[in-house]
C-alpha positions as CSV (number, residue, x, y, z in Angstrom):
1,X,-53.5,53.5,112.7
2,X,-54.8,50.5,109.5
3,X,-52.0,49.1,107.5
4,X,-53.4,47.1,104.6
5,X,-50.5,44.7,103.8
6,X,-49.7,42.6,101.2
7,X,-52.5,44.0,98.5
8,X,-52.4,45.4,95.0
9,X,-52.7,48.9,95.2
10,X,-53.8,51.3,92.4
11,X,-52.4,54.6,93.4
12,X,-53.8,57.0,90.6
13,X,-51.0,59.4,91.9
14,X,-49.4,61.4,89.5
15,X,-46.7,58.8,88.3
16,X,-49.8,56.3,88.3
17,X,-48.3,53.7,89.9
18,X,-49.8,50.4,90.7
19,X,-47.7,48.0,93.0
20,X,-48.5,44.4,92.7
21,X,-47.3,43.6,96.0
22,X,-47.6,47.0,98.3
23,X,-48.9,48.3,101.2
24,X,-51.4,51.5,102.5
25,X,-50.6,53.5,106.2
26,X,-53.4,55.6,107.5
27,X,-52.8,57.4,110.7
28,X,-56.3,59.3,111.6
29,X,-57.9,60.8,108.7
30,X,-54.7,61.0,106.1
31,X,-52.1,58.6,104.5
32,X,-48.6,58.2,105.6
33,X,-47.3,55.7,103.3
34,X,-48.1,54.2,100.0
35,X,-45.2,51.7,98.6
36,X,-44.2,48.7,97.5
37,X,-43.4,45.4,99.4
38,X,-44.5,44.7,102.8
39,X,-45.4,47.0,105.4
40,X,-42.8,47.9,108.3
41,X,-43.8,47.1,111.8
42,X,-46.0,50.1,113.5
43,X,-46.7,49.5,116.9
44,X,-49.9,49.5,117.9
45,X,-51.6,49.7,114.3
46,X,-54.4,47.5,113.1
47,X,-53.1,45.5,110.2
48,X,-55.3,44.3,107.4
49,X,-54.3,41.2,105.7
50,X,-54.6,42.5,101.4
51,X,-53.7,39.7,99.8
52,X,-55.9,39.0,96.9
53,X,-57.4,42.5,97.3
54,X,-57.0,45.2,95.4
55,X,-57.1,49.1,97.0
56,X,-58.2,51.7,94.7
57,X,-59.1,55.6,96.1
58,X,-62.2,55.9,97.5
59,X,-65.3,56.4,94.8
60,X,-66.9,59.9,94.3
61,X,-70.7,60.2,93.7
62,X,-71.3,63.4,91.8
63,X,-74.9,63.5,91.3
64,X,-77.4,61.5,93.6
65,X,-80.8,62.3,94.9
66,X,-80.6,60.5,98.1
67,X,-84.7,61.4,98.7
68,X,-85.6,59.0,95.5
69,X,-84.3,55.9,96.9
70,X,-87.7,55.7,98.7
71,X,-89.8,56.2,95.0
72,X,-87.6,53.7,93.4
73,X,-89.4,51.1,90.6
74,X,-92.1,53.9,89.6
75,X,-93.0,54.9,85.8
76,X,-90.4,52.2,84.5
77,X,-90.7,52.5,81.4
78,X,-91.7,56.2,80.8
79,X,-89.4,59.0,79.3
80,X,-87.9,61.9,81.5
81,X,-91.1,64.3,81.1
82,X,-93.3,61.4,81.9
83,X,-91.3,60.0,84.4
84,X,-91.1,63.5,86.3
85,X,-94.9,63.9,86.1
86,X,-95.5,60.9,87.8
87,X,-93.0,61.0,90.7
88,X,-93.8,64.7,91.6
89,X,-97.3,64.2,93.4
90,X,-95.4,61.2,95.1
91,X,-92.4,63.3,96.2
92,X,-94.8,66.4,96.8
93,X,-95.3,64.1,100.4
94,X,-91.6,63.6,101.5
95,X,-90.9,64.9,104.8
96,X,-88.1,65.5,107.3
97,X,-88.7,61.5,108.5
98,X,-89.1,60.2,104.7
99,X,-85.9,62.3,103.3
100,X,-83.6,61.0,106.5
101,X,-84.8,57.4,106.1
102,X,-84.1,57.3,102.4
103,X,-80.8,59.3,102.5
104,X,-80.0,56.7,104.9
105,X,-80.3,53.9,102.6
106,X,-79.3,55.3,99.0
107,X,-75.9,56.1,100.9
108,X,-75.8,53.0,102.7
109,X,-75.8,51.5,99.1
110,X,-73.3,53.8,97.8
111,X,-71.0,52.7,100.3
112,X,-71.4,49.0,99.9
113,X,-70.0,49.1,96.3
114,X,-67.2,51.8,97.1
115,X,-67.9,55.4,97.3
116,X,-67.0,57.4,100.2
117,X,-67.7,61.0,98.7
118,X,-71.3,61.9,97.6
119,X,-72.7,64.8,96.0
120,X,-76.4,64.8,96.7
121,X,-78.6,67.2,94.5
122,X,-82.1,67.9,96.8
123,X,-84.4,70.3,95.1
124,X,-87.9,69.2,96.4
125,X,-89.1,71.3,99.2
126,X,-92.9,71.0,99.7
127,X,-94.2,73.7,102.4
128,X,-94.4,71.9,105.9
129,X,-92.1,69.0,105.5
130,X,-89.4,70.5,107.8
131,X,-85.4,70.9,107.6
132,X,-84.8,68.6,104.4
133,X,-81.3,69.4,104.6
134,X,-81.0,68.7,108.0
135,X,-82.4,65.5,107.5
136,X,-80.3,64.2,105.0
137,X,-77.2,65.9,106.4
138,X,-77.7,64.3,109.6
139,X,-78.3,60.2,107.6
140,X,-74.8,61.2,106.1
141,X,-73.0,61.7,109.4
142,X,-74.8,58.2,110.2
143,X,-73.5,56.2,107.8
144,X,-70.0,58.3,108.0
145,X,-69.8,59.8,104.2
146,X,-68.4,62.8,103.3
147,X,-70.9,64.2,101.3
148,X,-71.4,67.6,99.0
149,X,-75.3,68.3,99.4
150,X,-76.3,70.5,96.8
151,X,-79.3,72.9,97.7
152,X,-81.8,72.7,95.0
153,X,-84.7,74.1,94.5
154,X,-87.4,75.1,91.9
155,X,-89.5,78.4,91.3
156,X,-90.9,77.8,87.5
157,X,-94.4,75.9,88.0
158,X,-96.7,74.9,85.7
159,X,-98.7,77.7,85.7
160,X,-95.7,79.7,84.8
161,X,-95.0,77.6,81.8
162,X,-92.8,75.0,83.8
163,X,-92.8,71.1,84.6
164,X,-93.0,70.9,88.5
165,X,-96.6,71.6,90.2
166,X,-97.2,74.1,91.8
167,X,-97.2,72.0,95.2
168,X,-93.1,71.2,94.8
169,X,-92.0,75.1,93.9
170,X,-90.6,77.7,96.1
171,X,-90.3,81.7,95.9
172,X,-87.2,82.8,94.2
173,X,-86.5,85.0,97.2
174,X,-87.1,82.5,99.2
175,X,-85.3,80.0,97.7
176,X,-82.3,82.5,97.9
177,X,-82.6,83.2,101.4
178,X,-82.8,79.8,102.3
179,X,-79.6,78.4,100.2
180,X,-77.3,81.2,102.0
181,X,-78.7,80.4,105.5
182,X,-77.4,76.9,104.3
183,X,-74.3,77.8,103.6
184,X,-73.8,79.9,106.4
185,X,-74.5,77.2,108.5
186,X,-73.3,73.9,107.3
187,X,-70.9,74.8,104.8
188,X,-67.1,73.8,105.8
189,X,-64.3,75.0,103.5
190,X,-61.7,73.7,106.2
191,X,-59.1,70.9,104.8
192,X,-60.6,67.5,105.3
193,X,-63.7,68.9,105.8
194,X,-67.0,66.1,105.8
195,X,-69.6,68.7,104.9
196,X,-69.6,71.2,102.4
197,X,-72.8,73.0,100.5
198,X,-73.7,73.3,96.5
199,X,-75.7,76.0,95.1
200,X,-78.1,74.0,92.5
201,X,-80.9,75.3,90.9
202,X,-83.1,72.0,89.5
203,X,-82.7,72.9,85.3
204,X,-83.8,75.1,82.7
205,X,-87.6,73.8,82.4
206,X,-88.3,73.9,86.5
207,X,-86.0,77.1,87.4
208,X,-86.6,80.5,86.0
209,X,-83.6,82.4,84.6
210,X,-83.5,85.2,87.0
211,X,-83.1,82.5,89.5
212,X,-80.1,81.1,87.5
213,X,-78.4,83.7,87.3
214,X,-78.6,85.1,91.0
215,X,-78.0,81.5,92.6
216,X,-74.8,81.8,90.6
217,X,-74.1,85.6,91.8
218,X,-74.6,83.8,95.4
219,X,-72.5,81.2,94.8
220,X,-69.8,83.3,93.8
221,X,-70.1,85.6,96.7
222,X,-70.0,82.7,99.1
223,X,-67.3,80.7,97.5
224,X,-69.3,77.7,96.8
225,X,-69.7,75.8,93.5
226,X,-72.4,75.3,91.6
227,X,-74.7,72.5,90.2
228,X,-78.0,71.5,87.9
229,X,-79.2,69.2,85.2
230,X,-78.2,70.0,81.9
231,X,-78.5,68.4,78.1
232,X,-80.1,65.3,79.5
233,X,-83.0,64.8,76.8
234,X,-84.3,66.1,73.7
235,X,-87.5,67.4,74.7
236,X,-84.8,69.6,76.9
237,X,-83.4,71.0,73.6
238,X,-86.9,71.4,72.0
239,X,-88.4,73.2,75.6
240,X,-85.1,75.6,75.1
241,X,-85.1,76.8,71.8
242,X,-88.9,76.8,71.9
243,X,-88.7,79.1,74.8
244,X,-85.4,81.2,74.4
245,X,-84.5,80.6,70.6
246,X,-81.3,78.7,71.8
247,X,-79.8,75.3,73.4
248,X,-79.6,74.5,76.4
249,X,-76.0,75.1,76.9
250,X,-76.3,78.6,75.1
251,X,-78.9,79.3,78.1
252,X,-76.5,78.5,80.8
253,X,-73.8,80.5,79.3
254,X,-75.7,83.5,79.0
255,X,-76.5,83.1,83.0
256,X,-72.9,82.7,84.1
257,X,-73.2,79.3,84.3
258,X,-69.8,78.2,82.9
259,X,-66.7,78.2,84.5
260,X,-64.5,75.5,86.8
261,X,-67.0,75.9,89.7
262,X,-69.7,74.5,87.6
263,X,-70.6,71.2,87.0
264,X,-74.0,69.7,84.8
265,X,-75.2,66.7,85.1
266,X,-75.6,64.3,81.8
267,X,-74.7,66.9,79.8
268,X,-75.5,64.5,76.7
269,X,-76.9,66.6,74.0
270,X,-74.0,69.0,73.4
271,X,-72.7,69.5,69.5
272,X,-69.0,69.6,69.0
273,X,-68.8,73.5,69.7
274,X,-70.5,73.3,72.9
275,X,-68.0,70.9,73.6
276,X,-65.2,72.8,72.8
277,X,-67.0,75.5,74.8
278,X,-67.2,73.4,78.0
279,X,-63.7,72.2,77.6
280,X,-62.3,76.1,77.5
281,X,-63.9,76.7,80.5
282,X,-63.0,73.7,82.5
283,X,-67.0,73.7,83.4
284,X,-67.4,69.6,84.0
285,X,-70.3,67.2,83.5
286,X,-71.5,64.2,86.0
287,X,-72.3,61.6,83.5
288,X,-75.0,59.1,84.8
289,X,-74.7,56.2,82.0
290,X,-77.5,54.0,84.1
291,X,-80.1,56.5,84.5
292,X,-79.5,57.8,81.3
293,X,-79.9,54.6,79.4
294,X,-83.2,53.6,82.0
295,X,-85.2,56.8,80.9
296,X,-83.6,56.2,77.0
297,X,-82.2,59.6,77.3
298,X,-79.0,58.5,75.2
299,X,-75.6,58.7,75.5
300,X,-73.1,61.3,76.9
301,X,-69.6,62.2,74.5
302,X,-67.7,61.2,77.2
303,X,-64.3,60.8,75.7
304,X,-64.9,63.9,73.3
305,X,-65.5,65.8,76.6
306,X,-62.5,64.7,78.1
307,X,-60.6,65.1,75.0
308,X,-61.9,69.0,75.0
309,X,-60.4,69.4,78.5
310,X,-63.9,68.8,80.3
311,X,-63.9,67.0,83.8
312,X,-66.1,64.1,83.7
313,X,-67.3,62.6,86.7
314,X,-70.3,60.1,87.5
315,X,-72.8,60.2,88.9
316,X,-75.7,57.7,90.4
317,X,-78.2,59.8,89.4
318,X,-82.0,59.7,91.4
319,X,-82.5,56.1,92.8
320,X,-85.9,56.2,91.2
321,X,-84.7,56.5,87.4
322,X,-81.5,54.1,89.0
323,X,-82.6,51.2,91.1
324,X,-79.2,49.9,91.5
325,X,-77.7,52.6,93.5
326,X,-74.0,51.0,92.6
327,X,-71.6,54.0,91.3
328,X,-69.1,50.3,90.5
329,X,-71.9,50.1,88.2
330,X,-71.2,53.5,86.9
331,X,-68.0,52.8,85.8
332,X,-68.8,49.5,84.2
333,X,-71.8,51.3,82.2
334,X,-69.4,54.1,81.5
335,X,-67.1,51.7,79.8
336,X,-69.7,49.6,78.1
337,X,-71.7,52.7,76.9
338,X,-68.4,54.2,75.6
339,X,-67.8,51.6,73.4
340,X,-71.1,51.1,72.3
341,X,-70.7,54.6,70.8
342,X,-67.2,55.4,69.8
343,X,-65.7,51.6,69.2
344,X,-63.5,49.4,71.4
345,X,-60.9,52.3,72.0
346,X,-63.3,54.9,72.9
347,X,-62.7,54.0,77.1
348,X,-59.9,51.9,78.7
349,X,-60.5,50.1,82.7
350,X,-58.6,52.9,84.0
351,X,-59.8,55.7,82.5
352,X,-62.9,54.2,83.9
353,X,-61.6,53.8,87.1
354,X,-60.3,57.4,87.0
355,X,-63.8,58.9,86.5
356,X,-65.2,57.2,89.6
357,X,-61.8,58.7,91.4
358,X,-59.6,61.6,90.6
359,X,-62.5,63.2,88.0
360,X,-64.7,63.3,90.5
361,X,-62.7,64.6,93.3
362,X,-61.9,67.5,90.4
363,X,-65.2,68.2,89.9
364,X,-65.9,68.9,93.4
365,X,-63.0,70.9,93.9
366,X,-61.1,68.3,96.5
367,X,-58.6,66.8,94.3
368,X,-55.6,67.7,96.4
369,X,-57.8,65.5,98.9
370,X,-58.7,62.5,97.4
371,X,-59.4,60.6,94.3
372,X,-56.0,59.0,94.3
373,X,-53.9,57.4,97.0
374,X,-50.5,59.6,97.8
375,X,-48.9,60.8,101.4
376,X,-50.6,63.4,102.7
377,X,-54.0,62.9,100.8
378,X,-57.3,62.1,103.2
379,X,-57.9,58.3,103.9
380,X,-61.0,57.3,101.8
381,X,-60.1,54.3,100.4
382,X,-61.5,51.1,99.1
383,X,-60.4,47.3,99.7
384,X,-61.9,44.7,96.7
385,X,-61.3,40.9,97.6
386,X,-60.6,39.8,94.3
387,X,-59.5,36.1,95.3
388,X,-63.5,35.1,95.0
389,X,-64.6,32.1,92.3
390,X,-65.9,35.7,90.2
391,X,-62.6,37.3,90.0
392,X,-59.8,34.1,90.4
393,X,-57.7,34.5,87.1
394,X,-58.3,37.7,85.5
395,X,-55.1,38.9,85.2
396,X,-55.2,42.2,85.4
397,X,-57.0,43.5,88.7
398,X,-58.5,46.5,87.3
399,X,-60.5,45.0,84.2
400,X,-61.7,42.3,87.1
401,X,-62.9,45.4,89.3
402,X,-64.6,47.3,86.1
403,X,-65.8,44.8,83.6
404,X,-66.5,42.0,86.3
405,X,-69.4,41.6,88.5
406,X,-69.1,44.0,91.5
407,X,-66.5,42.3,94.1
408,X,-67.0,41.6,97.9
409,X,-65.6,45.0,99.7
410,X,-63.5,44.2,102.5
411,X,-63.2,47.5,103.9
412,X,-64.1,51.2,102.8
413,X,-62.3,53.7,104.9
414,X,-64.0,57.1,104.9
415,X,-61.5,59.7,106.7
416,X,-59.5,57.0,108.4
417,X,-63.0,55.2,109.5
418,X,-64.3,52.1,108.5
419,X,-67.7,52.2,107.3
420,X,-67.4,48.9,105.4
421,X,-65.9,45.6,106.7
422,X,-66.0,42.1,105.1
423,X,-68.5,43.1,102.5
424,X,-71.3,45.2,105.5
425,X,-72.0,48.3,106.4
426,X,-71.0,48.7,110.2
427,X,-72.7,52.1,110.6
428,X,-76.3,51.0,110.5
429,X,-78.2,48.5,110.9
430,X,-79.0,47.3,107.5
431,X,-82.0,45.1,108.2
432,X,-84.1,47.3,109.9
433,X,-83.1,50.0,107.5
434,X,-85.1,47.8,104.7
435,X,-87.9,47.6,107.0
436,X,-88.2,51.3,107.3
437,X,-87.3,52.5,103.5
438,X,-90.5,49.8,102.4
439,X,-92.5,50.9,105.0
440,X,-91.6,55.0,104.0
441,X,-92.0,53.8,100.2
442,X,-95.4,53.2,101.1
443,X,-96.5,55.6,103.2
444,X,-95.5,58.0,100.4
445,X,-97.3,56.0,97.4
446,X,-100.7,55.9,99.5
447,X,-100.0,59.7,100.6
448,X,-100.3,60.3,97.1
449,X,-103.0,58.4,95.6
């Protein structure tokens, strides 16, 4: 049993209550109290001293590519198309080794600035490399995230009028046979469960649309929800309508790929009817502010989504269009990005805080799990020290957490585990983890040149 004493807690329960003074209970993997004042006695229990911390939910990640952090600081300063075309002969040499080592560190990172969920979207699968999946599944369990991979894959080359090489692109058949031995394998639907598989297609210009539409027929079948890139840049919207004579949300539509199993990520370029669209449907969007503003891909309608009934999540996005890794970040750029757009009122702290949370646990379908802290809910929770020089004085904990530099984490339970205490990662070895992600960074440059 943890008891965090003495903290400010941000519940994001139904009432939304925050208690200035109020203390957490986790026994095993699930919450047994949340209230004000101090904590009762529990014999036995290991007592965390909260006082000047603040405990929010646990962060959700709902669209990484775990495989990238290893490619990161490549093409800088190109757009997506160009950006792509560079990094594909690089990631056309990742292998069972290089995928586990960089899965290792992206979610090492995402742990050290508060997320305990992650939905990981893997869609590169050169011929030889070996169990991908495995690989990255296994660097979860390691650093002890519950994580949402998302089997991805691509079948529309170049040579068929596509952006991938041919090198990075799969049979459709294939692809289909391999994404339901997946799920038959690894996906868990049990309650609390740590490990549970997406069906994902890449996107419109990589994926052809009979693939589309039967990876959402499987999904259906298997009870499984489903993922790709949408909206995220012009040249998207040109490739579409020069190609099928419609946008790229039209295109998904017409594939059965609306609905509240389906998620896009960015999902910037939508008009005000797609929006409405997307809202009807309860179909959500990952919004990745950082990666989206790195390749200059603009920014997403996030409050007119959410206005429309849309979930909105966030997302990391690949590490190599995202060096930072930091889904804290997220939420800042979420904010800042907001504003920048819509004016001052366009995105409050919490609603910020809320996307990182209880929108992303929606999205993935677990909200009656986490994303807020209430009895009965799993414990994935976050513990900010917010007593620091950086933080001492703002009144108001959750503008400090959101608007100020990223606080020290004092502890990040993941299912009643920590994974983070006094500000490091306790599941891995973080030093010899750098050693190996630049050494497997350049393995995979020289591979390719």
């Amino acid at each position: 049993m943890i008891v965090i004493d003495g903290a400010t807690v941000v519940t994001l329960d139904r009432d939304r209550r925050e208690l200035t003074t109020g203390h957490v209970v986790a026994e095993g993997n699930r919450i047994i109290a949340v209230d004000p004042g101090p904590a009762p006695a529990y014999e036995g229990a290991r007592v965390i001293d909260g006082h000047g911390c603040l405990v929010t939910p646990g962060f959700v990640n709902t669209h990484q590519h775990l495989y990238q952090w290893v490619t990161r600081g490549l093409a800088a300063d190109a757009t997506l198309f160009g950006w792509l075309n560079t990094l594909y002969p690089v990631w056309a040499g990742i292998d069972e080794e290089s995928v586990h080592v960089a899965a290792q560190g992206a979610l090492t990172q995402l742990a050290r600035t508060g997320c305990t969920t992650v939905a990981d979207h893997h869609y590169v699968f050169p011929r030889g490399a070996g169990d991908l999946l495995e690989a990255e599944i296994s660097a979860a369990a390691k650093v002890g995230l519950r994580f949402h991979p998302a089997r991805g894959s691509m079948d529309l080359s170049q040579k068929d009028g596509g952006l991938p090489p041919d090198s990075v692109v799969e049979d459709r058949d294939e692809i289909l046979l391999a994404t339901e031995a997946a799920i038959d394998r690894w996906h868990d639907p049990a309650p609390g469960s740590m490990l549970q598989i997406v069906v994902a297609p890449c996107s419109p210009f990589s994926v052809t649309g009979e693939l589309m539409r039967e990876a959402a027929e499987l999904a259906r079948r298997k009870g499984v929800r489903l993922h790709t890139h949408l909206a995220e840049t012009t040249d998207e919207a040109d490739w579409c309508d020069e190609r099928f004579g419609c946008t790229p949300s039209e295109y998904a539509a017409e594939l059965g790929w609306t609905g509240s199993d389906v998620w896009f990520a960015h999902g910037i370029h939508f008009d005000d009817a797609e929006v409405k669209r997307l809202g009807q449907s309860g179909t959500g969007v990952s919004h990745c502010p950082s990666s989206n503003a790195r390749l200059g891909a603009g920014i997403a309608r996030v409050a007119d989504l959410r206005a429309a009934g849309c979930p909105v999540g966030l997302g990391v996005d690949g590490a190599a269009s995202n060096e930072a890794g930091s889904l804290l970040e997220e939420a800042r750029h979420a904010l800042l990005f907001a504003r920048a757009r819509g004016g001052p009122q366009a995105l409050d702290v919490r609603t910020a805080l809320e996307l990182a949370t209880l929108d992303g646990a929606r999205i993935l379908g677990r909200s009656d799990e986490i994303g807020s802290l209430e009895v009965g809910k799993l414990a994935d929770l976050a513990v900010w020290r917010l007593d620091t020089l950086a933080h001492a004085g703002i009144a108001d904990p959750v503008a400090a957490l959101i608007l100020g530099t990223p606080p020290p984490l004092e502890l990040l339970l993941v299912n009643g585990r920590p994974v983070v205490e006094h500000d490091a990662v306790i599941t891995v070895d973080e030093s010899a983890l750098a050693r190996q992600v630049a050494k497997t960074q350049q393995t995979l440059v020289t591979r390719a040149t």
